[in-house]
VEXDREN-2710 file (C-alpha; in Angstrom, 1 decimal):
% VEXDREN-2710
k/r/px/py/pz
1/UNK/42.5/-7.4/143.3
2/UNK/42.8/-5.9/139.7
3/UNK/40.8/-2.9/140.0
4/UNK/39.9/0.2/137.3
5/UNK/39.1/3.5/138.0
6/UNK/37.8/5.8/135.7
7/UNK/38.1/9.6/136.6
8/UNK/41.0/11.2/138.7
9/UNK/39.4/13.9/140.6
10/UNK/39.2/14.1/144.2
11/UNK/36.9/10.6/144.3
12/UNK/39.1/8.9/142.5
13/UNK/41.7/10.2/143.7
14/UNK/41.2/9.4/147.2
15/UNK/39.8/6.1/146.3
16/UNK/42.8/5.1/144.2
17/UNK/45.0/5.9/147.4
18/UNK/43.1/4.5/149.9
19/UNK/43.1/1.0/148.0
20/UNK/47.0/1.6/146.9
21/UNK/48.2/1.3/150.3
22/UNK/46.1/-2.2/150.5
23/UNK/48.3/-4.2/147.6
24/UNK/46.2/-3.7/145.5
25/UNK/47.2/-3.5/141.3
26/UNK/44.9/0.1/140.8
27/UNK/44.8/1.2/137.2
28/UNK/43.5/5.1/136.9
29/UNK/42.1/6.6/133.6
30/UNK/41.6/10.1/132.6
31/UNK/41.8/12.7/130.3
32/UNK/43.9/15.1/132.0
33/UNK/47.4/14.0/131.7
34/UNK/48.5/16.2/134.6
35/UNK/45.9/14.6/137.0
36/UNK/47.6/11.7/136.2
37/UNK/50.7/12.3/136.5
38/UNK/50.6/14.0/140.1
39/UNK/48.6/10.8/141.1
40/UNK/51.3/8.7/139.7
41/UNK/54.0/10.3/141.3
42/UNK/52.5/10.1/145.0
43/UNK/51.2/6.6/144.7
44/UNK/52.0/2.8/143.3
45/UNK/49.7/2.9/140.4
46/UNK/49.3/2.9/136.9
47/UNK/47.7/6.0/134.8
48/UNK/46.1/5.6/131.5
49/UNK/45.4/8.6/129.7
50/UNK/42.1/8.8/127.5
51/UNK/37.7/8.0/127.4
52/UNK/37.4/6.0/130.1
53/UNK/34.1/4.7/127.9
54/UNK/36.3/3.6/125.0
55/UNK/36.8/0.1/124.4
56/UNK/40.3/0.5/123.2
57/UNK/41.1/2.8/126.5
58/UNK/39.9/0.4/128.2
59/UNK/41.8/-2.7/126.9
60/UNK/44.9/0.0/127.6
61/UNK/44.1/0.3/131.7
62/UNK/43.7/-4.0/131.5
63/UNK/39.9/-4.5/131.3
64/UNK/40.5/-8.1/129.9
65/UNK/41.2/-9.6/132.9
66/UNK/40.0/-6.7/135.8
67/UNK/38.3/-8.0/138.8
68/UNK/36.3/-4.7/138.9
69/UNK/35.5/-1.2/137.2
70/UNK/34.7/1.7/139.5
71/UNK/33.4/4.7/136.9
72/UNK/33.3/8.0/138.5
73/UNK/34.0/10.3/135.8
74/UNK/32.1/14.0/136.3
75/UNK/29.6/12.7/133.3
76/UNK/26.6/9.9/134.7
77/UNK/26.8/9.0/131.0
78/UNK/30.3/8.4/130.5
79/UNK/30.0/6.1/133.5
80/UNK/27.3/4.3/132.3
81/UNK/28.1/3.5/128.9
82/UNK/32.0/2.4/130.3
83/UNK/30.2/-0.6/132.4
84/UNK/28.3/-1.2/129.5
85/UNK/31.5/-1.7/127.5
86/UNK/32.9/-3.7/130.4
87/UNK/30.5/-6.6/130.5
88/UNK/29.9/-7.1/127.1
89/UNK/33.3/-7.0/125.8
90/UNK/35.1/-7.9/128.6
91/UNK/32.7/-9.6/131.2
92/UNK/33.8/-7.6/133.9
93/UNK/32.5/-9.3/137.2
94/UNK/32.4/-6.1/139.4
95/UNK/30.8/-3.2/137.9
96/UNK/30.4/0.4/140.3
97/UNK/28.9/3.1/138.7
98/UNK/28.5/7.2/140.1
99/UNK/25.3/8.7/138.8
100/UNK/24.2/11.7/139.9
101/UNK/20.6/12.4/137.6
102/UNK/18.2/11.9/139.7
103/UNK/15.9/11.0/136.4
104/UNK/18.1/7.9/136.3
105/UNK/18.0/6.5/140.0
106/UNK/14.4/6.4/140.1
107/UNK/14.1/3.9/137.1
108/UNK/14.5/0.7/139.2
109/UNK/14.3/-1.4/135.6
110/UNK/17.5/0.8/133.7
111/UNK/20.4/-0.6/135.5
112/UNK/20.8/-4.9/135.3
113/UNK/22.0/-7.3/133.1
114/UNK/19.5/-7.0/130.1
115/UNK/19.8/-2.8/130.2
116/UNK/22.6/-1.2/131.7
117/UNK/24.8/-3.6/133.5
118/UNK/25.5/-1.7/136.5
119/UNK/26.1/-3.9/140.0
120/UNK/26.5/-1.0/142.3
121/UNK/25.0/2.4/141.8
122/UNK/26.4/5.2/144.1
123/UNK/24.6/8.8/143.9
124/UNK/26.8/11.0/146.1
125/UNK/23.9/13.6/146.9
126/UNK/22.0/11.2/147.9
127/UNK/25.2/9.8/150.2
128/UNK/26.0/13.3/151.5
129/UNK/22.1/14.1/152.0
130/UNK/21.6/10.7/154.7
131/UNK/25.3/11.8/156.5
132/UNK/23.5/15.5/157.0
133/UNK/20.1/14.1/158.4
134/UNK/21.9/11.9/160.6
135/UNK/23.6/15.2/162.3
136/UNK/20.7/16.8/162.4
137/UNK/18.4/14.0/164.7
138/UNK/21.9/14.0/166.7
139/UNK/22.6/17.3/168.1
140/UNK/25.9/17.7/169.1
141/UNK/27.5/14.8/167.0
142/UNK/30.5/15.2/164.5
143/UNK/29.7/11.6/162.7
144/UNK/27.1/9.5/162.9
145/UNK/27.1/5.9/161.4
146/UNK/24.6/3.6/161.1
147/UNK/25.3/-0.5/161.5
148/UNK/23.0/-3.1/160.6
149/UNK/20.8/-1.3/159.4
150/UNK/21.0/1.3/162.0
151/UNK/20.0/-0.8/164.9
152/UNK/23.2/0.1/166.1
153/UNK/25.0/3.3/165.7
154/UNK/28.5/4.6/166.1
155/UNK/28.7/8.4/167.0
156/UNK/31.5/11.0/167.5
157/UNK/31.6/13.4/169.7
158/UNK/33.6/16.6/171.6
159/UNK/34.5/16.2/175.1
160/UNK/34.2/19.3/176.6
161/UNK/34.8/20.5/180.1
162/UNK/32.3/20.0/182.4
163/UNK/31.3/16.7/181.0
164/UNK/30.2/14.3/183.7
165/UNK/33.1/11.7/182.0
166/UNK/36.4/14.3/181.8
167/UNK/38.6/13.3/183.5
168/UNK/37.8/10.2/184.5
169/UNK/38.9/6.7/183.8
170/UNK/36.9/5.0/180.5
171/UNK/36.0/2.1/183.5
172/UNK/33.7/4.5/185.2
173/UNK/31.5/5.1/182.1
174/UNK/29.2/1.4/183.7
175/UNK/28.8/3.0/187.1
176/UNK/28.1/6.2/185.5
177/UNK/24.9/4.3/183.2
178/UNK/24.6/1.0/185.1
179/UNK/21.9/0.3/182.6
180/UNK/23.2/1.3/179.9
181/UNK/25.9/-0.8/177.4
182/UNK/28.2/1.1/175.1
183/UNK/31.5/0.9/174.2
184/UNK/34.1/3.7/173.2
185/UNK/35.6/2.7/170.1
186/UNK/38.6/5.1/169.1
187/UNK/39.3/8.4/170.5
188/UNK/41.4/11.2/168.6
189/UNK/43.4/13.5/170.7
190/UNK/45.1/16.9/169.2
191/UNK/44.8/14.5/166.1
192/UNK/46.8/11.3/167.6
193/UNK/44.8/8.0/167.7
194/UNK/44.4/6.9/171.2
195/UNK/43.3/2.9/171.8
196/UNK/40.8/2.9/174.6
197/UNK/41.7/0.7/177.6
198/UNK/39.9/1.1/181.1
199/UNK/42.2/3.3/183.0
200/UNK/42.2/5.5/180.0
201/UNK/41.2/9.1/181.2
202/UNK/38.9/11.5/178.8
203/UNK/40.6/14.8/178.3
204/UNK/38.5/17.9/177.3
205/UNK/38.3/18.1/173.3
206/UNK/38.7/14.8/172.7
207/UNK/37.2/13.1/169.9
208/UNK/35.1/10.3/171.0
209/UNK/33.8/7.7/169.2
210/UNK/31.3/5.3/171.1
211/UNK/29.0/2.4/170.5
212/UNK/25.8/1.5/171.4
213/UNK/22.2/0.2/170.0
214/UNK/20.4/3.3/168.9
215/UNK/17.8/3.7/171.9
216/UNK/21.0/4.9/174.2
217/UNK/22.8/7.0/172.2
218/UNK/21.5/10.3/173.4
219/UNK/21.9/8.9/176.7
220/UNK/25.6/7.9/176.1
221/UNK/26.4/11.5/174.4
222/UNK/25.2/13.6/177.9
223/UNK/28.2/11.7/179.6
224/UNK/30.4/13.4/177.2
225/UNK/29.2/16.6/177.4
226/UNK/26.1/18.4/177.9
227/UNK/23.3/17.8/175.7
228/UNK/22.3/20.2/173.1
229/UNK/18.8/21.1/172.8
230/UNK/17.1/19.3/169.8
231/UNK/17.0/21.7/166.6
232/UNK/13.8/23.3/165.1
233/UNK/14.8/26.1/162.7
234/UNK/17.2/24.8/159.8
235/UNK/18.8/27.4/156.9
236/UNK/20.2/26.0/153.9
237/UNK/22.4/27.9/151.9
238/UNK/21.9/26.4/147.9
239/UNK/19.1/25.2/146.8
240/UNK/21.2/22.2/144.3
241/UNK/20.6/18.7/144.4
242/UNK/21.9/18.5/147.9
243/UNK/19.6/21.2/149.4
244/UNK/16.5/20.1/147.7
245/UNK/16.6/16.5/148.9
246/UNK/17.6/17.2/152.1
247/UNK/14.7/20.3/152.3
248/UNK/12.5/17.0/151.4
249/UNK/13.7/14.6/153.8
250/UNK/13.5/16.8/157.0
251/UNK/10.7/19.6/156.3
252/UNK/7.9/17.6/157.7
253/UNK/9.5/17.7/161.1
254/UNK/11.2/21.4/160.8
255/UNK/11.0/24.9/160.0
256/UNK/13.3/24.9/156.4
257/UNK/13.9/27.7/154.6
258/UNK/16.8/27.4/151.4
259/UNK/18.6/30.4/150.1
260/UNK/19.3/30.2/146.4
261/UNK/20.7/32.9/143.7
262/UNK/19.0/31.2/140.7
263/UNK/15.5/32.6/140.3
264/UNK/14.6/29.5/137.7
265/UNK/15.9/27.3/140.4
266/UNK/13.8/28.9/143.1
267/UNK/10.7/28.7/140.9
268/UNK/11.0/25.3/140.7
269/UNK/12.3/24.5/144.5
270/UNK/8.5/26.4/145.5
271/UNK/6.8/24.3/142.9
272/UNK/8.6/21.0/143.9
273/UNK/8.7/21.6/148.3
274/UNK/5.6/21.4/150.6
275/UNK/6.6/23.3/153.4
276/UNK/10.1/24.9/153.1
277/UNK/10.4/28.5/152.7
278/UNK/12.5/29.5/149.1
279/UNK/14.0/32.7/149.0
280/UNK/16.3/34.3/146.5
281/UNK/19.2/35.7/147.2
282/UNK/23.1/35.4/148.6
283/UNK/23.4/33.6/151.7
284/UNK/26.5/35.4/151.8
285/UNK/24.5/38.9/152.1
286/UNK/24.2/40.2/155.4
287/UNK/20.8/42.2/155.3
288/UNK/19.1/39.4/153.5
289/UNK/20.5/37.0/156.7
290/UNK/19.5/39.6/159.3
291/UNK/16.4/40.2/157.8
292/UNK/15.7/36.7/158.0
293/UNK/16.0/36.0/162.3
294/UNK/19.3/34.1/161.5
295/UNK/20.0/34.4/165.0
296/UNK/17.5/32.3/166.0
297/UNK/18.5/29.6/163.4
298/UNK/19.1/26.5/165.3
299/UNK/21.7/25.3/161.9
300/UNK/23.1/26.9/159.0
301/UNK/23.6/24.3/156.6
302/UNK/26.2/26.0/153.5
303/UNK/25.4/23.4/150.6
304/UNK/26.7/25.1/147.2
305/UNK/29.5/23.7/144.7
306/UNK/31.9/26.6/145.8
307/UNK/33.8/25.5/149.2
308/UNK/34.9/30.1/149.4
309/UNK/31.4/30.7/149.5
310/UNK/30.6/28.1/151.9
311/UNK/33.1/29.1/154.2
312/UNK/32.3/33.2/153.5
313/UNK/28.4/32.6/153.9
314/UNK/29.1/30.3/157.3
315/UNK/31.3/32.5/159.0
316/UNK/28.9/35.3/158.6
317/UNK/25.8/33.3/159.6
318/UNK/27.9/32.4/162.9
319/UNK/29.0/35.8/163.5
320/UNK/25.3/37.0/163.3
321/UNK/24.3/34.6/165.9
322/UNK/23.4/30.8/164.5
323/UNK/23.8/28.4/167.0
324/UNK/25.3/25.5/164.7
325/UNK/26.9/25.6/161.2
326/UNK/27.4/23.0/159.3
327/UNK/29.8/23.4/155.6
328/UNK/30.3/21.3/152.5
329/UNK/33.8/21.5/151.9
330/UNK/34.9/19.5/148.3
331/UNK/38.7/20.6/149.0
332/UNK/40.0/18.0/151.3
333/UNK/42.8/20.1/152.5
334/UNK/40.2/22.6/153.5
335/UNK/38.5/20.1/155.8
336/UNK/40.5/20.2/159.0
337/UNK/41.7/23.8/158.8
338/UNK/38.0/25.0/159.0
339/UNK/36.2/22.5/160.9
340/UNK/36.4/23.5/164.8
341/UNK/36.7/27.3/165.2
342/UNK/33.2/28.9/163.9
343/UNK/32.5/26.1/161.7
344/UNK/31.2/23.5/163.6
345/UNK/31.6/20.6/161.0
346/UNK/33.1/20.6/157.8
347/UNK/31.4/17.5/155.6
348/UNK/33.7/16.5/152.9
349/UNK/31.3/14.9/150.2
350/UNK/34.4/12.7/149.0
351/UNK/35.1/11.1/152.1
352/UNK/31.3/10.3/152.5
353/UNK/31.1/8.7/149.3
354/UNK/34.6/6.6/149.6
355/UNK/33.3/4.9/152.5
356/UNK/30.1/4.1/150.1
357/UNK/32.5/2.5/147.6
358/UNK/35.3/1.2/149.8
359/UNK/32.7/-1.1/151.1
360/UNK/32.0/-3.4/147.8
361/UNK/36.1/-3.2/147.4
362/UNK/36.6/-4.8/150.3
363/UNK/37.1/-8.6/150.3
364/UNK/35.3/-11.2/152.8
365/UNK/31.7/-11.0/153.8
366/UNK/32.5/-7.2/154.2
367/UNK/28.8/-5.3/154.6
368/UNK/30.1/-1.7/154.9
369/UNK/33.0/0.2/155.6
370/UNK/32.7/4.2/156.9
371/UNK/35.7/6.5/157.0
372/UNK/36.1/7.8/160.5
373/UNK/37.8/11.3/161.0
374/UNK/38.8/12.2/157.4
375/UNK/40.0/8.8/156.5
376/UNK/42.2/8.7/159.0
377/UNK/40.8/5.5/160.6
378/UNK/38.2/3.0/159.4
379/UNK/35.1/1.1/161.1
380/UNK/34.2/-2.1/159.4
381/UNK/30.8/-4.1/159.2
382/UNK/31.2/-8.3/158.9
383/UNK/29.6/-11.1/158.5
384/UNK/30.6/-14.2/160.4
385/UNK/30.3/-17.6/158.5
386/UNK/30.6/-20.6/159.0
387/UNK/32.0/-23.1/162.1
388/UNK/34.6/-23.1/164.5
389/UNK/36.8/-25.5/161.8
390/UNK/36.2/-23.6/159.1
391/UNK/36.6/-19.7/160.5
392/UNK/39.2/-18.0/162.4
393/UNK/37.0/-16.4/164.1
394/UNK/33.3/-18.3/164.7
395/UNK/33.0/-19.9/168.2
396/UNK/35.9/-17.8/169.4
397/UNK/35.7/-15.5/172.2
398/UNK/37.4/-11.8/171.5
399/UNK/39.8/-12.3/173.6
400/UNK/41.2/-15.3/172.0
401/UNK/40.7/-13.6/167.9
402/UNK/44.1/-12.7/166.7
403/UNK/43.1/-9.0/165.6
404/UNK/45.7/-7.4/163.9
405/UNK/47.4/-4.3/166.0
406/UNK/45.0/-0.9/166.4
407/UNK/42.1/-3.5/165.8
408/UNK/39.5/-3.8/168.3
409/UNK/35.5/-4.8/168.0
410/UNK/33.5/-2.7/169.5
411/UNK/29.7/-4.7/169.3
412/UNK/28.1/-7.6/167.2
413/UNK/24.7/-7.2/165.9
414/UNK/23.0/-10.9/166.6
415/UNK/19.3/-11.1/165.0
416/UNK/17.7/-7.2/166.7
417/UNK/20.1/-7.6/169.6
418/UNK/22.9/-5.6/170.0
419/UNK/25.8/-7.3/172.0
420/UNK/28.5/-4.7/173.2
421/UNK/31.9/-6.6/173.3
422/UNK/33.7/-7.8/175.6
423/UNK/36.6/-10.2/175.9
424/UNK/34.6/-13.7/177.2
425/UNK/31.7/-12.6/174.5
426/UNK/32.2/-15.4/172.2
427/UNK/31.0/-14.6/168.2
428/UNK/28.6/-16.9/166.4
429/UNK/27.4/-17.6/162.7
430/UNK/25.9/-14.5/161.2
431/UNK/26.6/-12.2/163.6
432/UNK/27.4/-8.5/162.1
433/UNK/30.8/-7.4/163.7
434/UNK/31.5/-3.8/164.1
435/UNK/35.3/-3.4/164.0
436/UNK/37.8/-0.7/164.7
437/UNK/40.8/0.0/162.7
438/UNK/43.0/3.2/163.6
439/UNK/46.1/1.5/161.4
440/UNK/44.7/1.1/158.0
441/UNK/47.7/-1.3/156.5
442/UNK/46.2/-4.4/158.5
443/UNK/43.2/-4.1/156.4
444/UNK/43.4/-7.5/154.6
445/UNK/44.3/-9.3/157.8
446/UNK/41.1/-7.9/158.9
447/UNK/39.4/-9.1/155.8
448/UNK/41.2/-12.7/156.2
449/UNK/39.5/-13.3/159.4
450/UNK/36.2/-13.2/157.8
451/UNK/37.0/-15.7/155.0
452/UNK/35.7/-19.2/155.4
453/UNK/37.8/-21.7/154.7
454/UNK/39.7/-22.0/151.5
455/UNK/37.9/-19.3/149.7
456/UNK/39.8/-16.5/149.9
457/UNK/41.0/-14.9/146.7
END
C-alpha cells in the first residue's frame, strides 16, 4: 500500500515505523529536515521536506497515485486543508485526519465529501481519555481493550505472589473457575514474549494478558492476583483537554478534584464541571498535596504536556501516600523506565493513538488493531467472510487455520456471544476474531487469511 504521512513527530514517527516493517512504500513529509533525516536513516522510507498542505508538496511525497494520506501535523488545520487538497486534486481514496479542537469534532456536518473530505477523524485526547476510564472501572489492570464493541475485553495484568494461579500450570485456570471461560492470550516475562500452552506455569510479575466476555473479567483478574478495592477518590494533575474530559466522563460516579496552574483555565474548568473540585496550584507542591488528604487518594492521575513534571508531581503524590498513580508520558523512551517502581502505569498517548490509526491501515476486513505492551505485540479484530471455498479460514476449525508463527486466537465474538477458542471450535461467516500476534512481521499473512477470494490488493 502507497501510504503518506504528513508530520514526523513521535505519531508519525512511530506510525511510519510500525507500517515500514510491513512492506509497505511510506512517504513522510515535514518541515524539519533533521526529523527527517533521523527517520530516514533508521527506516526504509522516503522523506519529503516541506507544507504537508501544499499541492506541489504533495505531488513531491506521490499524492497522484497514493492509496492513502494520514495527516498528523501539530496544526488541526494544516491537516484538514491537506485532505482537502488530496481529494480534489488527487482523489485520494483513503483520507485520515488528527484533530484535536474540540469546536471541530462536535460538528457532525464539517467533515464529508461536500465539506471537508475527511474519512477518518482521530482526536487523540479523546483516544487517551477512553484508555484512562477503562483503567479506572478496572482496578488493578495495566491495559484494557475493548472488542466488539466491548462485549468482550482483553485485560493485562501483574502476577504477583500469592495469586491463587502462581505457580501453577495455565490448565488449572478451568478447575480453578469451572464456570468461567477465558483464555490467556500472551504473557510477557522480564520483557520476553512467552506463547501460552497448558503446562505453562505463571511466575510472579508476569504480564498477563487474558480474554474473556466482560461479565467475568473481574472474576478472571482475582486468580491473578488479589483484587484491588474499587476507587472512589481520583486527583488529576492538569486541567488540559485531557483532564477536563476525563473530569466529565467519570465525576458523576467519583470524588474528582483537578489541579491546574492557569487561573483562566481554572475559571473556566469551575464554569464548565458539575461536580469536580478545581483548584489552583502545582501538583508538584507538597503543602498544596498534603493539604489536600492526598493520602487518601485512591489515584493520582499526572495529565500535563510536560512528561518531568509528570514524573516529579507522581513520585511525590506516591511518596505522600496515594494508593495508585497513573502518568502521561509523550517520550516513548521514558515509558518503560518509569512504569513499575512508584509509577504504577505510564500511558504513552502515541501508542494509544497508533493502534487508533493502525486499524484503518490494515488490509482485509480488519475492525481494529490495539498495541499491546508498548508496541511490542499486537491484538487484531476480524471479520470472517464468506464460505468455506472462498476463505482460508470460514468453516475451519482453529486447529486446522494455518496461523502464521506467534499467532494464536484467543475468542470470536458470534452475534452477543462470546466463544473462547479452542482448537475443534470451528469459525463461521461474520464472526469477529480476536487474534494474537507477539511477532509483528507475519502481519499481512494475518491479513491474507481474512481476504475472500480474489480480492486482495
Amino acid at each position: 500500500m502507497k501510504i503518506i504521512i504528513l508530520g514526523a513527530g513521535q505519531v508519525g514517527g512511530s506510525l511510519a515505523e510500525h507500517l515500514a516493517s510491513e512492506a509497505n512504500d511510506i512517504t513522510v513529509v515535514d518541515t524539519d529536515g533533521e526529523r527527517l533525516r533521523d527517520l530516514g536513516d533508521r527506516l526504509d522510507i522516503r522523506t519529503v521536506q516541506g507544507r504537508g498542505s501544499l499541492p506541489t508538496v504533495l505531488r513531491q511525497a506521490g499524492a497522484d497515485d497514493a492509496d492513502m494520506l494520514v495527516a498528523v501535523t501539530n496544526s488541526d488545520e494544516t491537516n484538514m486543508v491537506a485532505c482537502q487538497v488530496a481529494h480534489t486534486l488527487f482523489h485520494t481514496p483513503t483520507k485520515i485526519a488528527r484533530v484535536r479542537e474540540a469546536s471541530y469534532l462536535t460538528r457532525a456536518d464539517l467533515f464529508d465529501n461536500d465539506a471537508i473530505p475527511v474519512d477518518v477523524l482521530i482526536s487523540p485526547e479523546q483516544v487517551v481519555t477512553n484508555y484512562i476510564k477503562r483503567l479506572i472501572e478496572h482496578p488493578g489492570a495495566l491495559q484494557v481493550i475493548n472488542f466488539a464493541e466491548g462485549k468482550a475485553q482483553l485485560v493485562a495484568v501483574k502476577a504477583y505472589y500469592g495469586g491463587p494461579l502462581v505457580g501453577q500450570q495455565l490448565r488449572q485456570l478451568r478447575e480453578h473457575m469451572p464456570n468461567v471461560e477465558t483464555r490467556v492470550a500472551a504473557i510477557f516475562r522480564r520483557d520476553r514474549p512467552i506463547l501460552p500452552q497448558g503446562d505453562t506455569v505463571i511466575e510472579a510479575d508476569d504480564e498477563v494478558f487474558f480474554i474473556a466476555a466482560k461479565a467475568h473479567i473481574r472474576a478472571v483478574m482475582s486468580e491473578m492476583r488479589r483484587l484491588d478495592e474499587s476507587y472512589k477518590r481520583i486527583v488529576i494533575a492538569g486541567g488540559g483537554q485531557i483532564g477536563e474530559r476525563l473530569a466529565e466522563a467519570i465525576e458523576s460516579r467519583y470524588q474528582v478534584k483537578i489541579i491546574e496552574m492557569n487561573p483562566a483555565r481554572c475559571r473556566y474548568l469551575s464554569d464548565t464541571l458539575d461536580s469536580t473540585v478545581v483548584l489552583q496550584g502545582s501538583a508538584s507542591d507538597r503543602d498544596l498535596l498534603l493539604e489536600e488528604n492526598i493520602a487518601e487518594a485512591d489515584i493520582f492521575l499526572a495529565l500535563t504536556n510536560d512528561d518531568e513534571a509528570n514524573i516529579m508531581s507522581s513520585l511525590l503524590a506516591k511518596r505522600l501516600g496515594a494508593r495508585k498513580v497513573m502518568t502521561i508520558i509523550n517520550n516513548p523512551a521514558y515509558v518503560d523506565l518509569i512504569q513499575g517502581g512508584d509509577i504504577d502505569i505510564a500511558i504513552s498517548p502515541q501508542l494509544a493513538t497508533i493502534g487508533t490509526l493502525l486499524t484503518h491501515v490494515r488490509r482485509g476486513d480488519i475492525v481494529s488493531v490495539h498495541s499491546l505492551r508498548r508496541g511490542a505485540a499486537e491484538a487484531i479484530e476480524a471479520i470472517a467472510h464468506g464460505d468455506s471455498k472462498s476463505s482460508k479460514v470460514v468453516g475451519k476449525a482453529i486447529e486446522n487455520i494455518g496461523l502464521p508463527p506467534g499467532t494464536t486466537i484467543g475468542a470470536i465474538i458470534r452475534d452477543e456471544e462470546v466463544i473462547i477458542a479452542h482448537d475443534d471450535t470451528v469459525i463461521e461467516a461474520g464472526d469477529h476474531v480476536i487474534l494474537f500476534l507477539v511477532d509483528k512481521k507475519h502481519i499481512r499473512d494475518v491479513e491474507k487469511l481474512f481476504h475472500v477470494g480474489l480480492s486482495f490488493f
